[in-house]
Legacy VTK file of the C-alpha trace (Angstrom):
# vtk DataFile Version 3.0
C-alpha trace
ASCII
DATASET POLYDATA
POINTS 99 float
-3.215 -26.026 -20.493
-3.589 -28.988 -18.232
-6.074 -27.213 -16.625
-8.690 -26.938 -19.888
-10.316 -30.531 -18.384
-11.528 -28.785 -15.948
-13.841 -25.876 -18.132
-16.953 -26.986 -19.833
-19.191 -26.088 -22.298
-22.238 -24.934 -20.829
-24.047 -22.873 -23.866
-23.008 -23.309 -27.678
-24.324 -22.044 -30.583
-21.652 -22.828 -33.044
-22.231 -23.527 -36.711
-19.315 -23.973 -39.469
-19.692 -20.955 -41.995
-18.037 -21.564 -45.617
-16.933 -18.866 -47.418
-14.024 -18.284 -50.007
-11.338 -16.235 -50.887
-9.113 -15.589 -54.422
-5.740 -16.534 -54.755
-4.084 -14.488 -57.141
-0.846 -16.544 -56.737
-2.752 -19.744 -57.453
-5.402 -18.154 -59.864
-8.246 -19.799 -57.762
-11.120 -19.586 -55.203
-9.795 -20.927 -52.062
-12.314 -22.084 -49.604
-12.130 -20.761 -45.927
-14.826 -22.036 -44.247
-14.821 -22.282 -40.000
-16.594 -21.880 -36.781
-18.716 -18.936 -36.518
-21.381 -18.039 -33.063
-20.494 -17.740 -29.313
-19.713 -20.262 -26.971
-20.074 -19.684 -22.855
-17.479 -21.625 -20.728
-17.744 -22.610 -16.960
-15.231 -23.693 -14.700
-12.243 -21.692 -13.135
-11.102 -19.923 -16.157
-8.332 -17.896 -14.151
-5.328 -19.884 -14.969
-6.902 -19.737 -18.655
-7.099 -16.039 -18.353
-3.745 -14.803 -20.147
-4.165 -17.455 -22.936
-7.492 -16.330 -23.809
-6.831 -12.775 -23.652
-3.750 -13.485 -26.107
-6.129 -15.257 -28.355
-8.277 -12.019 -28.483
-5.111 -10.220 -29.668
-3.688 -12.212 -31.909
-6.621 -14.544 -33.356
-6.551 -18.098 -33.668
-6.627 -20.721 -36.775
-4.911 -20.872 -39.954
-7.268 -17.852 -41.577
-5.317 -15.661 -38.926
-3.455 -13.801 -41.575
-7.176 -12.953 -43.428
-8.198 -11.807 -40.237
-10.333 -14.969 -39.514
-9.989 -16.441 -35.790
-11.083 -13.242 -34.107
-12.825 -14.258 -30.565
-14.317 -12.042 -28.057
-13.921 -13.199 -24.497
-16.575 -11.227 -22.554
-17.175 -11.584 -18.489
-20.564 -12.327 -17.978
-22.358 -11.334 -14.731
-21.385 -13.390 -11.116
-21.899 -13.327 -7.650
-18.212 -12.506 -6.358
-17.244 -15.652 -3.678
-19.421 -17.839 -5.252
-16.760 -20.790 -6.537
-14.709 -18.021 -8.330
-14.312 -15.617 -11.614
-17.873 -15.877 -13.838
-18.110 -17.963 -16.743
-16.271 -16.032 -19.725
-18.287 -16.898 -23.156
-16.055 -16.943 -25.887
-18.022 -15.433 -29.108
-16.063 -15.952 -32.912
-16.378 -13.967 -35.701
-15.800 -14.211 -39.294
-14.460 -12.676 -42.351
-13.388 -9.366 -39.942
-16.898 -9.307 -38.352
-17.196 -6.666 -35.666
-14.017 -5.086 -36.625
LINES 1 100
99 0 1 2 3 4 5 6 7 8 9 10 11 12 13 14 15 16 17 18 19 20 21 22 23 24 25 26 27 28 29 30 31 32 33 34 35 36 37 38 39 40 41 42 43 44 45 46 47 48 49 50 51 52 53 54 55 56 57 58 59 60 61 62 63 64 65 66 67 68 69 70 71 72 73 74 75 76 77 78 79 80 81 82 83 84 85 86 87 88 89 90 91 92 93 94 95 96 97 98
């Protein structure tokens, strides 16, 4: 993880989303907002590689278990030798989205 100073953000379209969920244990709405668009990384994402790809499997967040946290990492397009692996943007859905 050490080496995550070294990726940056070069494209985000992020925005929170809100949205809610009933509790029948607790009798209640519960709100479960979070992150929802795509977000493309740039750097040397190699050594990042396996963690990300876990992510995809397993989803991130506390909304895991409601099957919030799903991300998407998708290769985009690179000249190969040119300073390494492409960028991989990392896109998050919501509420299941895509599924």
């Amino acid at each position: 993880l050490e080496h995550a100073g070294t990726v940056r953000i070069a494209a985000s379209d992020l925005h929170w989303f809100d949205c809610q969920r009933y509790s029948n244990r607790q009798g209640r709405k519960i709100d479960i907002g979070g992150l929802l668009g795509s977000l493309e990384l740039e750097g040397d994402l190699a050594p990042l590689a396996p963690l990300l790809r876990t992510a995809e499997l397993v989803h991130v967040g506390k909304g895991a278990t409601f099957g919030l946290g799903k991300l998407e990492v998708v290769p985009t397009s690179g000249e190969p030798g040119e300073g390494g692996p492409p960028p991989l943007p990392v896109g998050g859905g919501a509420m299941g989205e895509g599924d």
